[in-house]
N, C-alpha and C positions, 0 to 999 in steps of 0.2 A: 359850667366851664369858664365862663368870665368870672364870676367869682377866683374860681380859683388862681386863674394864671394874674387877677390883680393883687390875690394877697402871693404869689408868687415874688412879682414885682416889688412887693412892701418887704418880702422877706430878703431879698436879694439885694435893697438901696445900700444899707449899709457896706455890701463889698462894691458896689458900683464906687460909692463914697470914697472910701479907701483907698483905689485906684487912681480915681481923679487927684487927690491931693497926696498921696503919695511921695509924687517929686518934691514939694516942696517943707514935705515933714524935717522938721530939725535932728539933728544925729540925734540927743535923747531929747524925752517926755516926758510929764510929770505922769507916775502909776498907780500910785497909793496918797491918800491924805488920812491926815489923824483927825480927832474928833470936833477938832477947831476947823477942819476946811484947810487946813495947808498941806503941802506938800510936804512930804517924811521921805519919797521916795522916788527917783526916777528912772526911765529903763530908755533900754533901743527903740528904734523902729521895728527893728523885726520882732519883739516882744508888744510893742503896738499891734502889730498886725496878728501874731497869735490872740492878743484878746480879742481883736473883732474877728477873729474866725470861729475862737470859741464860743462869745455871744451870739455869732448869727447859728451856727449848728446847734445851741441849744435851743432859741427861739425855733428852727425848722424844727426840731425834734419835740418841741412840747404842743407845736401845732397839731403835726401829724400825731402825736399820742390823746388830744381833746379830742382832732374833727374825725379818730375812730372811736372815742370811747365808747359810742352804743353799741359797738361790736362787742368789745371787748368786756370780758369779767363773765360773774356765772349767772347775773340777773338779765336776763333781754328780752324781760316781758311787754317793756315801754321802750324798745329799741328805735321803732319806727317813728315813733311819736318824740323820742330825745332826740331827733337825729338833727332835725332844722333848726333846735333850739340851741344845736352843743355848734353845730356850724357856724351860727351868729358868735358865740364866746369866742370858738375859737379865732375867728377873723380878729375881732374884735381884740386880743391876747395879744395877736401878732402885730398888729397895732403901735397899741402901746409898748412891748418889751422893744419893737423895732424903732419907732421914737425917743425909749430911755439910751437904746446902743446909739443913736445918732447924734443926740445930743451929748452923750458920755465924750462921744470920739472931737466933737466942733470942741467941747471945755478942753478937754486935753491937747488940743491944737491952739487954739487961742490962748489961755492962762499963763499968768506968769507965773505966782507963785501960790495960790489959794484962789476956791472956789465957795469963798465965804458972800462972795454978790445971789445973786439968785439964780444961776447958772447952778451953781452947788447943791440948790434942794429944787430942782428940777425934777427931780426923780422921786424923793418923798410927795411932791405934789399929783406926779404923775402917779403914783401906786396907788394915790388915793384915789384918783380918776378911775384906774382899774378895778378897783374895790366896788365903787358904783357899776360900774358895768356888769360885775358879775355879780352884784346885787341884783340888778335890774332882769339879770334871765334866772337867775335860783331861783325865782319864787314856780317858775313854770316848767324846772326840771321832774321828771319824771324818775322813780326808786330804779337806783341801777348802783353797779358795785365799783364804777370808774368813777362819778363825779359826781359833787357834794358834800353831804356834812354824813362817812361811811360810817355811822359806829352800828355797835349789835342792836342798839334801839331803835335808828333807822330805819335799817335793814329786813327787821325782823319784825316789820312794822308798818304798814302802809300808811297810817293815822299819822305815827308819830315822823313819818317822812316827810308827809305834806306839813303837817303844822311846824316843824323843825324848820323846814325851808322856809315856808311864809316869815317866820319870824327872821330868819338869816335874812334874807331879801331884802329889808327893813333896815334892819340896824348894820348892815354892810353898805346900803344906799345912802344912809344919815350918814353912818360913821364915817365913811370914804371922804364924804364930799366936806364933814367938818376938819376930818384929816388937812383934805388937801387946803382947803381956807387957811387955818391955823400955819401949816407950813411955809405957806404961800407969803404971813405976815410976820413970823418968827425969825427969831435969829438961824444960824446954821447951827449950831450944836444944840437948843431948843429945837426946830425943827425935826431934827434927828432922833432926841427921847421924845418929841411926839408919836414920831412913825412908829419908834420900839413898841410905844403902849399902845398906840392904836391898833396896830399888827395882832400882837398879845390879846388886847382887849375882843378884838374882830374874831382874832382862831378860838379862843377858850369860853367865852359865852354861849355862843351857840351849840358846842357842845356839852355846857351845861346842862 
């Protein structure tokens, strides 16, 4: 029950956030940047606050769709046994995506004109962050048809589930954390085809 009402808290700071500074958001914000980190585009306030309402309900909606997945699907043979391990992810998920929304909303308050300083790949470093975490619990998911690496090999497979994952666990925990290095010292449009490849490279290997 404390678990929950704290990632509650985490997932709710972003409108607590919004509120507070609110009054003193300028008529428009910068909404959109092109691949250099500048601004292309700017909107309302009230188009501010649509995107953090839209980011905070997808983070509560991808939480609540992790921290049931051992219900859900038609595998629930390791329901019991995924359950405290999909709970950790999920916290952990909510985390970071409530992190990337809090930081998104400070750049887009603060900025002038481009978020080419390190404010801007904030977010490529933090994904990489996340990369590692769900590194760090795949290798101890149990075969279910909600979370993981789902194909018919898998699946249809208990051998090939565990050694699939072990191997994901691995190279999501390296890959992540060089992600996030590399981003961390790169330029912004560099940082940016990093994450594209690293993302690509993370999703299509391990389904190899």
């Amino acid at each position: 029950k404390r678990m929950t009402l704290l990632v509650w808290f985490i997932l709710l700071c972003p409108l607590v956030y919004l509120a507070i500074m609110w009054s003193r958001l300028p008529p428009t914000l910068a909404m959109h940047f092109n691949l250099q980190g500048e601004v292309d585009r700017y909107g309302t306030k009230t188009e501010f606050m649509g995107f953090v309402l839209f980011l905070t309900a997808l983070n509560i909606g991808v939480y609540y769709l992790v921290i049931n997945a051992h219900r859900l699907g038609s595998n629930k043979k390791y329901a019991n046994e995924n359950r405290s391990v999909i709970a950790k992810l999920a916290g952990g998920i909510s985390i970071f995506m409530c992190a990337i929304t809090l930081y998104s909303m400070f750049s887009i308050y603060t900025l002038k004109n481009s978020i080419t300083a390190f404010g801007g790949k904030f977010a490529f470093v933090t994904v990489g962050l996340l990369y590692c975490l769900i590194g760090n619990y795949m290798y101890n998911i149990k075969p279910n048809s909600m979370v993981g690496i789902r194909i018919p090999s898998t699946l249809n497979s208990e051998y090939n589930w565990k050694r699939t994952h072990r191997f994901t666990a691995k190279i999501w925990f390296v890959g992540g954390l060089l992600m996030a290095l590399l981003c961390l010292v790169l330029s912004y449009s560099q940082a940016f085809v990093a994450f594209v490849i690293f993302t690509a490279l993370l999703t299509i290997v391990p389904v190899l």
